[in-house]
Structures are given as structure tokens and as C-alpha cells.
C-alpha positions in Angstrom: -8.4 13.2 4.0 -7.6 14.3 0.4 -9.3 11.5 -1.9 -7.8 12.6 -4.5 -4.2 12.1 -3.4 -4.8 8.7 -1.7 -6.3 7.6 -4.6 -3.1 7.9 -6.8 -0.8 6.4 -3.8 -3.0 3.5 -3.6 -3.0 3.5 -7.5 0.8 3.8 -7.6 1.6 0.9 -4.9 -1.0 -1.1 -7.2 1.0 -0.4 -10.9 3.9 -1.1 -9.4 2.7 -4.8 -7.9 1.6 -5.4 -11.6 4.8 -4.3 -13.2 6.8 -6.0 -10.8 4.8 -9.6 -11.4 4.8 -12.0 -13.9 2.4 -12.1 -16.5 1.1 -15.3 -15.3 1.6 -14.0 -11.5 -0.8 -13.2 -9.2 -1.3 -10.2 -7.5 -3.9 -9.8 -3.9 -5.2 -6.9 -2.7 -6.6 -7.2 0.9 -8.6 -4.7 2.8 -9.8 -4.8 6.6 -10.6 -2.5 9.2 -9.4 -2.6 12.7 -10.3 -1.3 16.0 -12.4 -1.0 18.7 -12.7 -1.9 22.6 -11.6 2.0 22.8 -8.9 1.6 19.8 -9.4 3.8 17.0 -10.2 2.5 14.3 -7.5 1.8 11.0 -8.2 0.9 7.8 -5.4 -1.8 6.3 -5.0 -2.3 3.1 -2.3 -5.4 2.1 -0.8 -5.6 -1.8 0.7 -8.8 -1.9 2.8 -9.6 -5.6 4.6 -12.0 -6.9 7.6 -9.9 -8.2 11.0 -10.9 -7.2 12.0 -11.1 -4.4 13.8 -8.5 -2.7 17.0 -8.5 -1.5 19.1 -6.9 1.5 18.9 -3.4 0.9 16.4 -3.4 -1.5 13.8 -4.0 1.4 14.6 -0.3 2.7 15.5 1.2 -0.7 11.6 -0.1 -2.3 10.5 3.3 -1.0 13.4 5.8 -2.1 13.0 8.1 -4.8 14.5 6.8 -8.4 14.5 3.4 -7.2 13.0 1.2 -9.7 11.1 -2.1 -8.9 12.4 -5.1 -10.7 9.6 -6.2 -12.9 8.2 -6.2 -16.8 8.6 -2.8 -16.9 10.8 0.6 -16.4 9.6 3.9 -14.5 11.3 6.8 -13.2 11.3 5.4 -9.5 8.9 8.1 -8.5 5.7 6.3 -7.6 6.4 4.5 -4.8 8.1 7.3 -3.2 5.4 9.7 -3.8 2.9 6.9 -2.8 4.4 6.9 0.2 4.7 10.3 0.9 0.9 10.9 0.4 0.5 8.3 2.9 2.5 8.9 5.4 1.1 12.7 5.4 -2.4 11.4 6.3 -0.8 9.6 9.0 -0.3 6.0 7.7 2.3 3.1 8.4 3.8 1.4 6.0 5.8 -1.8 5.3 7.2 -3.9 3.0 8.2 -7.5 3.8 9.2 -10.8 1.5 6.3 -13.0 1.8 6.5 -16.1 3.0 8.1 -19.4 1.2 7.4 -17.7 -2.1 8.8 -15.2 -4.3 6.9 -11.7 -3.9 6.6 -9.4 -1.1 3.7 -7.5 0.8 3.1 -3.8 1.2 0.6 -3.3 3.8 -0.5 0.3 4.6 -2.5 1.4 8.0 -4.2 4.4 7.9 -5.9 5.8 10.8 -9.2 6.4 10.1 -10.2 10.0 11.4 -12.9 10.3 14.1 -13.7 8.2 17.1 -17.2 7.7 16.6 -18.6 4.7 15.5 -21.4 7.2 13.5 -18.3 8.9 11.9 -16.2 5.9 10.7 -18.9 3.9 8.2 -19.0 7.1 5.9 -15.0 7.3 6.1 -15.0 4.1 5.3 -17.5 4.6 2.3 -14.8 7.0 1.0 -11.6 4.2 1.4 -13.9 1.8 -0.2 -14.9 4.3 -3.4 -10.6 4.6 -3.8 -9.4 0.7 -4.2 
């Protein structure tokens, strides 16, 4: 795992959730590992914002390059798109879905967490915590 790289996707999908949100909104980060019983384990990390909310298209556009998040502010629609790239290269999932009977939507990422061995994953997991 590059640190340094997954540090500025998470950083990205984070500024954008704050651009994209109200200045009296309210933005959640979650965090959670899962696993076990012989499943590796996967770190999740949820961004929940409460941005408007997205529409049809915009659902599968929110990761394409020069697409801009409604929000506050203007960028150059690169930061989700590299965010996601970064994260898909060290193997992660990610989705974005409208959250439930509100306006805002939820990024959640899973990244498998390399190594099966329990004495492997609380170090790895030392590093995720050091980057959010």
C-alpha cells in the first residue's frame, strides 16, 4: 500500500463532501473493519454528506473526470476521479448511493486489507488509521 497516495484519495473524497454540503450540513465519516471466519479482512470507510442530492446520471457520472460536484464551491472535476483511481489500484470497491429519506449521498470505499494473518492486519490497520 502507497500511504501516500491513499491519503490524498481519502483527502479528496473528504473536500469534496465538505464542498458539496451546506454550511450548516453535516458531514460523517465512518470507519469499520470486516472479516474473519476465513474472510479476509477489509477495511470500509463510509463518507456520508449532506450535498444535494444526486440525480439519474449523476450517480454514475460522480466519478468521471471534469465532473464537478454540486456544492459551495468549483473545482476542475479531477479529485474524485483521481481519488478513485488511487483506490481502485490498491484493489478497493467503491460506491456511491443517495442516502436514505434525506438529501446527501454515501461514498463507501472497501479496501482489502493485505495479508491474512491476524499478526499482519493490526499494523495495516495502524497505517489506515494514521490516513483518515
Amino acid at each position: 500500500m502507497n500511504a501516500r497516495l491513499l491519503r490524498q484519495a481519502f483527502t479528496n473524497l473528504i473536500f469534496t463532501a465538505v464542498v458539496a454540503t451546506p454550511t450548516d450540513g453535516r458531514i460523517r465519516v465512518l470507519t469499520r473493519v470486516t472479516g474473519g471466519e476465513g474472510e479476509p479482512p477489509v477495511f470500509e470507510l463510509a463518507i456520508e454528506d449532506g450535498g444535494a442530492c444526486l440525480e439519474g446520471e449523476e450517480h454514475r457520472r460522480f466519478f468521471d473526470p471534469r465532473w464537478v460536484s454540486p456544492g459551495r464551491g468549483k473545482g476542475m472535476g479531477l479529485g474524485l476521479y483521481l481519488g478513485r483511481e488511487i483506490l481502485v489500484r490498491h484493489g478497493a470497491r467503491l460506491e456511491v448511493l443517495p442516502l436514505d429519506g434525506s438529501e446527501g449521498r454515501r461514498v463507501t470505499i472497501q479496501l482489502p486489507l493485505e495479508g491474512g494473518s491476524e499478526d499482519e492486519v493490526p499494523i495495516q490497520l495502524k497505517e489506515i488509521n494514521n490516513l483518515v
